[in-house]
C-alpha positions in Angstrom: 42.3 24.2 -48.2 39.7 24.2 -45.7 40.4 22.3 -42.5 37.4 20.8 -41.8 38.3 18.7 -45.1 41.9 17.9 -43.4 40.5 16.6 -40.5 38.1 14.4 -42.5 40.8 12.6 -43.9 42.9 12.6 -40.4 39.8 11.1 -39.4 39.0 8.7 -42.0 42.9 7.1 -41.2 42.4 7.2 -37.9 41.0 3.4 -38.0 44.7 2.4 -39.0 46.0 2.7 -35.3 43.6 0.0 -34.0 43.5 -2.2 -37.0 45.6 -5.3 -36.1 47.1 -7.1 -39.2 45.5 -10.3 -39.2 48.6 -12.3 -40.6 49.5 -12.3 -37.2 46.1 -13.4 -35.8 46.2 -16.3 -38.0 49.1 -17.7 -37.2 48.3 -17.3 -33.0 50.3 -14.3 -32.3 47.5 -12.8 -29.0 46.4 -9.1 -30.0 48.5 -7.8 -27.8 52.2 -9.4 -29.6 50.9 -8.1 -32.8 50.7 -5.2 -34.7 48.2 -2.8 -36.1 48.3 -1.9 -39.9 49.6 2.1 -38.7 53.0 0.7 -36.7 53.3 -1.4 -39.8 53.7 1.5 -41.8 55.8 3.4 -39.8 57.6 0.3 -39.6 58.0 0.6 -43.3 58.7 4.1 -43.5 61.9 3.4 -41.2 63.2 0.7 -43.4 62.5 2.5 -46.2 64.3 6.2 -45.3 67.5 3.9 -43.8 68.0 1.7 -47.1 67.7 5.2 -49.2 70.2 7.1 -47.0 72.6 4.0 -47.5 71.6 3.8 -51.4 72.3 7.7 -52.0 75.5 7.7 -50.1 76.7 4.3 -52.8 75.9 6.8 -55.6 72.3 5.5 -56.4 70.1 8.0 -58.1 66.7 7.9 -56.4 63.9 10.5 -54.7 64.1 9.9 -51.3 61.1 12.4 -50.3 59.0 10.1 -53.0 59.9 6.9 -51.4 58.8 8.1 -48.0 55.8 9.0 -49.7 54.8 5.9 -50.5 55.9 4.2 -47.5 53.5 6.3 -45.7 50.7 5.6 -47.9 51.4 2.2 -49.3 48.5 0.4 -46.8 46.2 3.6 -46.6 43.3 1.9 -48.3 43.0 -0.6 -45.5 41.2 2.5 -43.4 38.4 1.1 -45.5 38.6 -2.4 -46.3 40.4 -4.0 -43.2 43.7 -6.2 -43.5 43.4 -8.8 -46.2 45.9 -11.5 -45.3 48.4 -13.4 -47.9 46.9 -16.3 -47.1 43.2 -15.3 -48.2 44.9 -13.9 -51.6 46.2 -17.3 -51.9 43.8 -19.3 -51.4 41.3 -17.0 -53.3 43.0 -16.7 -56.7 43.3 -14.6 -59.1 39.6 -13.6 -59.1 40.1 -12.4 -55.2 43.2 -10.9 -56.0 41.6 -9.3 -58.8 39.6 -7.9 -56.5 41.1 -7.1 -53.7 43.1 -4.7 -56.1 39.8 -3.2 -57.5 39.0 -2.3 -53.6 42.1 -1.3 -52.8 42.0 1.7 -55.7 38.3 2.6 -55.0 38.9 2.9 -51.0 42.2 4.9 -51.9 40.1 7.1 -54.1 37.2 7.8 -51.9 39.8 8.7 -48.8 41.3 11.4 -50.7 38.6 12.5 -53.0 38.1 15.6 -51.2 41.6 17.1 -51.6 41.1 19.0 -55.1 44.4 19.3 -56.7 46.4 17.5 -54.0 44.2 14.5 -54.6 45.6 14.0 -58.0 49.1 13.6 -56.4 48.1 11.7 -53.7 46.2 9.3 -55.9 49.2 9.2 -58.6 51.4 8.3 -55.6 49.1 5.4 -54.2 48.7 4.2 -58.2 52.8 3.6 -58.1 52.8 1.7 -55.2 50.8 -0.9 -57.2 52.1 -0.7 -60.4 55.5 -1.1 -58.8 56.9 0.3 -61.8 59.7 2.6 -60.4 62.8 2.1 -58.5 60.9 3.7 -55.5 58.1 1.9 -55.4 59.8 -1.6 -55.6 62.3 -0.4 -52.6 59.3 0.7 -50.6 57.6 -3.0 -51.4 60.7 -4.8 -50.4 60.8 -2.4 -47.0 57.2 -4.2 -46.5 58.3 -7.3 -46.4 61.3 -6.6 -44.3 59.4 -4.9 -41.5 57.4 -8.1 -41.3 60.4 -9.8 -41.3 61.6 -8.0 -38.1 58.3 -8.0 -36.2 58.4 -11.9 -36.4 61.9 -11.6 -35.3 61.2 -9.7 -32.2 58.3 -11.9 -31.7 60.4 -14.9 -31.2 62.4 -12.5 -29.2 59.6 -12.0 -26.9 58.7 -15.5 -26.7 56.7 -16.7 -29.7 57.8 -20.2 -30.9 59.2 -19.6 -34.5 57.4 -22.7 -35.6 54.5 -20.7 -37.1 56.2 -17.7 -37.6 58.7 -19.6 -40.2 56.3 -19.4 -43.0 56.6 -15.5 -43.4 60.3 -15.8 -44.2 59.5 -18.8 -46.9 56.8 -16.7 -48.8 59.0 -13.5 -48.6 62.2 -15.2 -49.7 61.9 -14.8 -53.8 61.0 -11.2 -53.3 64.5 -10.7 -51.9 66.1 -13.6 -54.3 64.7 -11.3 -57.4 66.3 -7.8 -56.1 70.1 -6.8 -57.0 70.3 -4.3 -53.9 73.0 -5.9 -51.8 72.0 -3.9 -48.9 68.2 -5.4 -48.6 69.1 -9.1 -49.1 71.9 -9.1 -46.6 69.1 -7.6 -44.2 67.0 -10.2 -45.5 70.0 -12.9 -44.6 70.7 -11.6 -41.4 66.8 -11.8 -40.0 67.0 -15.5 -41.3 70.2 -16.1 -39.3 68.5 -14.7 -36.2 65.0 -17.0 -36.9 66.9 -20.2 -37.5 69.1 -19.3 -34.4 66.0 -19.0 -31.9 64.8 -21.9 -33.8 67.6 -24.0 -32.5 67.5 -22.8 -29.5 64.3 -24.2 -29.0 65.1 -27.5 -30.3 62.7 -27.3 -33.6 63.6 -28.3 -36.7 62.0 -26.1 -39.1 60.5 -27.3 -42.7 61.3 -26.7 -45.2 64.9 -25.7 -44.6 66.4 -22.4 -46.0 69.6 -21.6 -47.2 70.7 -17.5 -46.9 70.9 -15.7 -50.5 74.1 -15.4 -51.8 
């Protein structure tokens, strides 16, 4: 493949570095305390290859090299249409959601439309991601939410008041309530431990009140 064509796609991702996610913005976290959408990823990546390793070694059947795969590309079509916050999907409804998904698949398209054969399999990849339809693809989701789980967590570690950060763990909790790996929910439990613990040691009282999964 012709590398002016690779480097048009480095290029075109290259945004992803500097792109801050703005869930983080919202809630008052400065710039500088938050994260952009490409240490996100990685972020994800991490979580991802670590819960797989532990999977395979129980005897779980999955691809590992696929679920990287998607970790890696699971918020690649944000190079194009920035960092669309929960909140805004929310508040927005199905008909934003709607599409939000629509420019999601386009922008994923157009960043790998020069690729030839290797676009297919990119594309496929990025499709699974949303469908969420495999094993790998639900791990790699549930590795999102983690990592933004731990970023709040070394947030308050840093300093940030937990107050407004206590909302990411309350609109996260039913994706971990919903999943049978053991591994991922006691992660899940043991981030909550460590939020309601630098709660208290600021003397909040946060609402509503959650309970750990059992």
């Amino acid at each position: 493949m012709n590398s002016d064509i690779l480097i048009r796609l480095f290029l075109q991702l290259e945004p992803l570095k500097q792109l801050h996610r703005t869930g983080w913005v919202i809630k008052g976290v400065e710039l500088a305390g938050g994260e952009t959408v490409a240490s996100h990823s990685w972020g994800t990546s991490i979580i991802s290859l670590v819960i797989g390793e532990l999977l395979l070694e129980e005897g779980v059947s999955l691809d590992l090299g696929r679920l990287i795969s998607l970790a890696l590309l699971h918020d690649m079509s944000e190079a194009k249409i920035s960092d669309i916050p929960y909140s805004a999907v929310v508040l927005g409804g199905a008909q934003l959601a709607g599409a939000k998904a629509k420019a999601e698949a386009a922008a994923a398209f157009e960043i790998l439309s020069d690729l030839g054969p290797l676009r297919k399999r990119l594309t496929r990849l990025w499709s699974e991601i949303e469908s969420e339809d495999t094993f790998e693809s639900r791990i790699v989701r549930l590795a999102d939410k983690l990592d933004m789980l731990v970023h709040a967590v070394a947030l308050e570690h840093s300093g940030v008041s937990p107050e407004p950060l206590h909302e990411f763990f309350i609109s996260t909790r039913d994706f971990f309530v919903a999943t049978d790996l053991k591994q991922i929910r006691d992660v899940y439990n043991s981030l909550l431990r460590m939020h309601l613990a630098n709660a208290e040691m600021r003397g909040l009282e946060l609402e509503p009140s959650i309970d750990e999964i059992v």
